[in-house]
N, C-alpha and C positions, 0 to 999 in steps of 0.2 A: 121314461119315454118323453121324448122332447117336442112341443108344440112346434106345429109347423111354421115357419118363418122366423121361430126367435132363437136369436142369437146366444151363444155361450160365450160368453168370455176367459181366453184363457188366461192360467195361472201366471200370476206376475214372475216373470224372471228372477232368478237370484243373480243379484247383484255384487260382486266383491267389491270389499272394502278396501279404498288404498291405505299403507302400510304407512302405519303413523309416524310424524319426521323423529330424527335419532335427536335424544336428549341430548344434549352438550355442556349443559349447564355446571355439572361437576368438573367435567373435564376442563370447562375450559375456565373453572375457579381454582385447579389446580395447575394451568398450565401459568397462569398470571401469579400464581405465589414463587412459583419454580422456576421462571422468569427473571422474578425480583430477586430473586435469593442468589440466582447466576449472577444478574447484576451487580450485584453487590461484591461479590467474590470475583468477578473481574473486572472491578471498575477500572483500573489505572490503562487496562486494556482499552475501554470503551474510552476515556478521557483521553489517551493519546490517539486513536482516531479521530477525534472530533478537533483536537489542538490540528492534525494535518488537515483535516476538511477545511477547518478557519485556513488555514496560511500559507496551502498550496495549491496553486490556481490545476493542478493536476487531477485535485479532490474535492471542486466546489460542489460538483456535480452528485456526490455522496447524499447531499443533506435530501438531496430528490428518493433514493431505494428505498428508504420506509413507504414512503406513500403510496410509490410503484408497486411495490411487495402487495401492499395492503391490496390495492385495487384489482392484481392479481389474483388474488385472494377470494374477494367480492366480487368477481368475475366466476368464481368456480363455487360459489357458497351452496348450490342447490346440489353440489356430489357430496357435501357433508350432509346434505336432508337425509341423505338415505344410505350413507356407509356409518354407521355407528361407531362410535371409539371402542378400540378394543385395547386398554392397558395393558404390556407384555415388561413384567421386571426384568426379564431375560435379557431381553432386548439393551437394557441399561449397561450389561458387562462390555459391550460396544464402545463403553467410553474409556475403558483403561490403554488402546492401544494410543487415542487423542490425550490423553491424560500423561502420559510417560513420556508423548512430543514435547507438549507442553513446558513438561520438566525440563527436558534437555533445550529447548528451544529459549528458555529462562535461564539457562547457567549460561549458556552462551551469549547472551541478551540479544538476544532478535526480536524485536518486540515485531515486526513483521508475523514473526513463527508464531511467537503468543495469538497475536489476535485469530491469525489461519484457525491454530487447534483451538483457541477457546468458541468459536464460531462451528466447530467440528462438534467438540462436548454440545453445546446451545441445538445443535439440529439430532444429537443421538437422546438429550431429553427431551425433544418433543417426538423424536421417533416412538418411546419406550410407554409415552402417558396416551397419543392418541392411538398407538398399533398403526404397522405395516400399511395396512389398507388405505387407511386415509391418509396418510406421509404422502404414498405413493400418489396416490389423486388430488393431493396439493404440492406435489413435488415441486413442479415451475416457481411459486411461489415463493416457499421454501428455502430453493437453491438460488436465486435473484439476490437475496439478503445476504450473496458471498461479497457483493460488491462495495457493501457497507465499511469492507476491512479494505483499506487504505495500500493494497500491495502492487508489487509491480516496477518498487524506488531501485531495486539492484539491475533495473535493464536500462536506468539510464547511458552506462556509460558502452553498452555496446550498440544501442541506439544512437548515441552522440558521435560513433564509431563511422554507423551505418547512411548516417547525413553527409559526415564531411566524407567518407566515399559517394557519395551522389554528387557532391558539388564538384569533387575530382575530377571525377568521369565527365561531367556534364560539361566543364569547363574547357576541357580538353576537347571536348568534340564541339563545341562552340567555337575552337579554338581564340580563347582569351588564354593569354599568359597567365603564370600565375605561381606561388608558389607557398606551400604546406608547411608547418611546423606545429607540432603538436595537433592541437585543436585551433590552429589561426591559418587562417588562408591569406593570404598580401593578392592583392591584381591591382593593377594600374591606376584603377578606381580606390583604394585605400585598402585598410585591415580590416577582415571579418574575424568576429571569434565564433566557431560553434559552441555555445554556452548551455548549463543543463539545459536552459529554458528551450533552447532549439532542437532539442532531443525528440521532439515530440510525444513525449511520452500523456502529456495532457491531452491531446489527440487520439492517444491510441488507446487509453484507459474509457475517457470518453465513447470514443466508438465502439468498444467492446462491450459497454454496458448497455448503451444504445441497441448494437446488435445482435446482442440477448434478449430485448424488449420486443423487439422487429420480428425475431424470431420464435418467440412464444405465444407474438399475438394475431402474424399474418401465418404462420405454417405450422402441421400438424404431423408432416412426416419425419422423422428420425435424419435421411439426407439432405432433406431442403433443408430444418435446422444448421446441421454442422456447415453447409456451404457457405449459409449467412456467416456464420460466427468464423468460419476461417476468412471470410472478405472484410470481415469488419477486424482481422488482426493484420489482413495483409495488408489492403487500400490505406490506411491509415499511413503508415509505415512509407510508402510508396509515393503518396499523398504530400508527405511532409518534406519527404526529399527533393520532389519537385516545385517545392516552396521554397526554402531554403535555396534551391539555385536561381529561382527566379529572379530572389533579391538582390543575389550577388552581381547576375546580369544585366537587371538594371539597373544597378550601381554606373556598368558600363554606359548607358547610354545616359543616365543622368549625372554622372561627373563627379560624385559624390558616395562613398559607402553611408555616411549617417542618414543622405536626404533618403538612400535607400532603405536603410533599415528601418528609418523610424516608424513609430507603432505597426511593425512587423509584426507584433504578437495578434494586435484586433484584424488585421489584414491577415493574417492567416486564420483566426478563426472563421471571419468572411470565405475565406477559399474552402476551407474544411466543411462548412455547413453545405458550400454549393457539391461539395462530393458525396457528404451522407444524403443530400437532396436526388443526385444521379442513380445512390445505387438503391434508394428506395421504389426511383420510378423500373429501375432496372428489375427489382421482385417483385410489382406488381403485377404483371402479365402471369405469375406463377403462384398468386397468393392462396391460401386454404382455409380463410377465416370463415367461412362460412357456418353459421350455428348450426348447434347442434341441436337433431330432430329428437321431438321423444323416441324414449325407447333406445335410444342412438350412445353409441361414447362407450371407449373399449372400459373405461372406470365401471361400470355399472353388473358387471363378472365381477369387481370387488367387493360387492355387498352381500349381509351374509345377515340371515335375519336371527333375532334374538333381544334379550332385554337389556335393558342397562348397564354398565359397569356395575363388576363387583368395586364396592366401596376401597377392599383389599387392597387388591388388584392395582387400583388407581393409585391409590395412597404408597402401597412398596414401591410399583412405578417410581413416582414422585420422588420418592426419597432416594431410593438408590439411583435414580439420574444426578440429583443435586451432589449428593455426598462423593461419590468417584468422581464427579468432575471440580469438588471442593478438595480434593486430597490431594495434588499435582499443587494449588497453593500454601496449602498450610505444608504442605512438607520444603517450600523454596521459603518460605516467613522464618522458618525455624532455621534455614542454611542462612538465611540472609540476618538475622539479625546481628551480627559485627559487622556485616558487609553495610550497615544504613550510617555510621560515623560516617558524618562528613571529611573530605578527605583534608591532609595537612598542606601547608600552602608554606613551603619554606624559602628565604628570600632569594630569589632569581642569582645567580650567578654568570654575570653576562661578559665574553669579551669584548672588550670595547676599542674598536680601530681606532686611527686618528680621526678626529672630528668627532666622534662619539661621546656622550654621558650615561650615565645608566636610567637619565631619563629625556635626552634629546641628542639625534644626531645631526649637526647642523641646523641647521633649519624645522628638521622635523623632529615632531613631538615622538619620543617611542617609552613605550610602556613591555614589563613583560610579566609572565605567570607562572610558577611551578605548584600542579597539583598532585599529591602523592595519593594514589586510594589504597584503603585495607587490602588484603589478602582475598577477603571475602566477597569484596567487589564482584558483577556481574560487568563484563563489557559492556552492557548496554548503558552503565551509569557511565564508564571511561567515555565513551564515543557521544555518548549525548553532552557532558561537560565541554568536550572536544567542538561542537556545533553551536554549542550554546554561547561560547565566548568566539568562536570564528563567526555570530551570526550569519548564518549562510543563508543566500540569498539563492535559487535557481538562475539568475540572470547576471553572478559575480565572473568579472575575466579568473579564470584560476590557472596556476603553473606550479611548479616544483622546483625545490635548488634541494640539488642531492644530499648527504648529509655520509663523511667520511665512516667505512664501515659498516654502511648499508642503510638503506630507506632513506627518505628526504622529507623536505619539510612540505608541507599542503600551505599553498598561499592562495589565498582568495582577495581579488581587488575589488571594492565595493565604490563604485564611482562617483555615487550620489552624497555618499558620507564621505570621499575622500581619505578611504581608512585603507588599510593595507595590513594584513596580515595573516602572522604565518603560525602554525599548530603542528605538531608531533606528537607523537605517542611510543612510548618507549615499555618494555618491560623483557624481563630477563636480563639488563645489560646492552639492547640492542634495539634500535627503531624499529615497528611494524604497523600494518596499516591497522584500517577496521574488519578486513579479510576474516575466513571459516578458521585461519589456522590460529589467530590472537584468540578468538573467540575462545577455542579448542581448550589452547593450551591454560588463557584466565580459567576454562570452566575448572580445569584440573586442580589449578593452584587454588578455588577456592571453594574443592571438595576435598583436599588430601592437605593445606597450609602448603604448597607448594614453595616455588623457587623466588620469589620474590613479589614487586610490588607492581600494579598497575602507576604511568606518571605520564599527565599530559603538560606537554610545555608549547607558551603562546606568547610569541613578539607581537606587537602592536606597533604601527609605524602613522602615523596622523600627516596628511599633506596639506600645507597651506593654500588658502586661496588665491595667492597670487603663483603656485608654483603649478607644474606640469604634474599633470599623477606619475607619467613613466619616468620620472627624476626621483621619485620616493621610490620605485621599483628596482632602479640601479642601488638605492643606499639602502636599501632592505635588502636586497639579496647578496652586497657586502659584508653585511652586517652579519647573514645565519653563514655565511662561508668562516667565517672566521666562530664560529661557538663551537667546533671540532674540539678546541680546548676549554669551553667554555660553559654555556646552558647546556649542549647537547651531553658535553662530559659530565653534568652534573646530574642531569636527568637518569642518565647511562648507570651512574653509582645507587644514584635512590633507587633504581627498578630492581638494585639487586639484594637491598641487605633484607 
């Protein structure tokens, strides 16, 4: 019986306990060994993206996706508090369909393909060590790090295609005269070349990685995403072609195509920033960044309560991620070791017009090269030899002189060196480019000892400083019309014995 006026106090509440954050600390000692181990196993992969990040102003913008990645990452760290890793070995047999790319992607050398699938295996071993759940709720993240891989070089030239159609058309309804061959436009004002550099492909790789950023960090619904990302493939594109004519137009009113052109490249990045500047202000009336509330975030149906990894669990993870996506190289190391002789280099056999030496035609200095590779050889060692002695530049005038029999030669003018020259690539008996079907056909000849050899051949033509460059272009393209019986015929023999 309770005295009058005094108070009982009730019973304290029970209180729940919040659910203590998910350990990651194993997981994430095994994801940095399994890391290192990919690394290691794909390094020439990782090393030739980093050589393009250095040296093509298309892929400066790469050395930024780590950090981006990362920050993306550490934007979302509080959905790993509480979705636990869950290791699935399963999940690891994921990597034999990227693994078999790989392979084929390696006989054929596309080191483009390489880096795609080796970046494919790298996201199915962290699939397989942190589980589903959390992939899924760092996906952004994740999939950002595609742009680490340097791809996107084979739309130059349908881009380059897609400008000097823009400058066509524009020209024509501007009505300035004007007239087209190849990749050089002639108007009144002087000669344009659409050169890679004006392809805009540094523009449109740029913006696309941009507008993935844009996209992951101002909007949340599945359609606003894709719209970004389809305007950041199209504006660009669009963007660039209205650059390109611009310059050619005021070529017309300044009297001049160089006074026009010059540093075209920083003036069009000026113009390109004012258009990623338009279509940011243009998403902003629509944006969804808005935080997220407790309680809130469709991730959080992802978590599933329970204790730690099994030890097991992790470690098979681990290993069978690394090992099937190390098996695609050690089985290309085992095909390729006759294919790693350097190749033979037997003396040039040049015809030589009147005025010609076999090391100066007139005036000018010319040098030339026969490179024969093994059997074994991968196209990607032919075609990169092929670049490596044409030093290619994005910003070289280039043309073509036919070559009797089929194919012609790739001539690139380098104006600041004052160099001129020309490369082929021969096998079977007969010219072909760096095209799926060379690729194809080397993969065959150096899985089965096929029909003959890979042979790259390169004239070099040097023009003096007192001379005109297009005076070494008339005696350089003299010069490969006449190796019909000469380097091209001798090239033509080596590719077959």
């Amino acid at each position: 019986m309770n005295a009058i006026g005094q108070t009982v106090a009730p019973p304290p509440a029970a209180t729940e306990s919040a659910p203590a954050p998910a350990d990651w600390r194993p997981t994430a000692l095994a994801l940095l060994l399994g890391l290192a181990a990919l690394l290691a196993v794909f390094w020439d992969e990782a090393a030739a993206a980093v050589r393009v990040w250095e040296t093509s102003t298309a892929y400066n913008h790469c050395w930024l996706i780590a950090p981006i990645a990362a920050w993306l990452a550490w934007q979302r760290r509080h959905r790993l508090a509480e979705i636990a890793p869950r290791p699935e070995p399963a999940l690891a047999l994921l990597a034999i369909p990227p693994a078999l790319a790989w392979l084929v992607a390696e006989r054929l050398g596309i080191m483009e393909g390489r880096q795609l699938t080796a970046w494919a295996l790298i996201q199915v071993f962290v699939l397989a060590v942190i589980g589903w759940r959390a992939a899924l709720a760092m996906a952004i993240p994740l999939a950002y790090t595609i742009f680490l891989v340097p791809f996107g070089g084979f739309t130059v030239p349908y881009l380059q295609l897609i400008t000097l159609r823009f400058i066509e058309v524009g020209l024509t309804l501007w009505g300035i005269s004007h007239y087209v061959e190849g990749m050089l436009i002639e108007t009144p004002a002087g000669l344009f070349h659409v050169a890679e550099a004006c392809a805009g492909l540094r523009f449109a790789i740029a913006a696309l990685a941009f507008g993935a950023l844009y996209a992951a960090t101002m909007f949340k619904s599945p359609g606003r995403r894709l719209i970004v990302m389809a305007l950041a493939i199209i504006v660009p594109i669009i963007a660039n072609g209205i650059r390109a004519l611009g310059i050619v137009i005021a070529a017309e009113y300044l009297g001049s195509a160089e006074a026009a052109a010059a540093d075209h490249i920083i003036y069009g990045w000026g113009f390109f920033s004012v258009v990623l500047l338009l279509l940011i202000l243009a998403g902003l009336p629509f944006r969804e960044d808005r935080p997220e509330k407790p309680g809130e975030g469709w991730w959080r149906r992802l978590a599933r309560p329970g204790g730690p990894a099994r030890p097991g669990m992790l470690a098979g993870a681990a290993v069978l991620g690394v090992a099937l996506a190390a098996a695609a190289p050690v089985a290309a190391a085992t095909l390729q070791a006759e294919g790693a002789r350097p190749p033979d280099e037997p003396a040039p056999r040049l015809a030589l017009p009147a005025g010609c030496t076999a090391t100066a035609c007139g005036e000018f200095v010319l040098t030339a090269r026969v490179l024969v590779f093994p059997r074994e050889a991968t196209w990607n060692e032919v075609a990169g030899a092929r670049r490596r002695i044409a030093q290619e530049h994005d910003q070289d005038l280039g043309f073509t002189v036919p070559i009797a029999g089929g194919g012609a030669w790739q001539v690139r003018q380098q104006g600041a060196a004052r160099r001129l020259v020309a490369t082929a690539s021969f096998l079977d008996g007969r010219a072909v480019g760096d095209g799926l079907r060379s690729r194809a056909e080397q993969a065959a000849n150096s899985l089965a000892g096929g029909r003959g050899h890979p042979v790259v051949v390169a004239v070099e033509l040097r023009v003096p400083e007192d001379m005109a460059v297009a005076q070494g272009r008339s005696a350089l393209q003299t010069l490969l019309e006449a190796q019909t019986e000469g380097l091209a015929a001798q090239a033509a023999a080596l590719s077959r014995r």
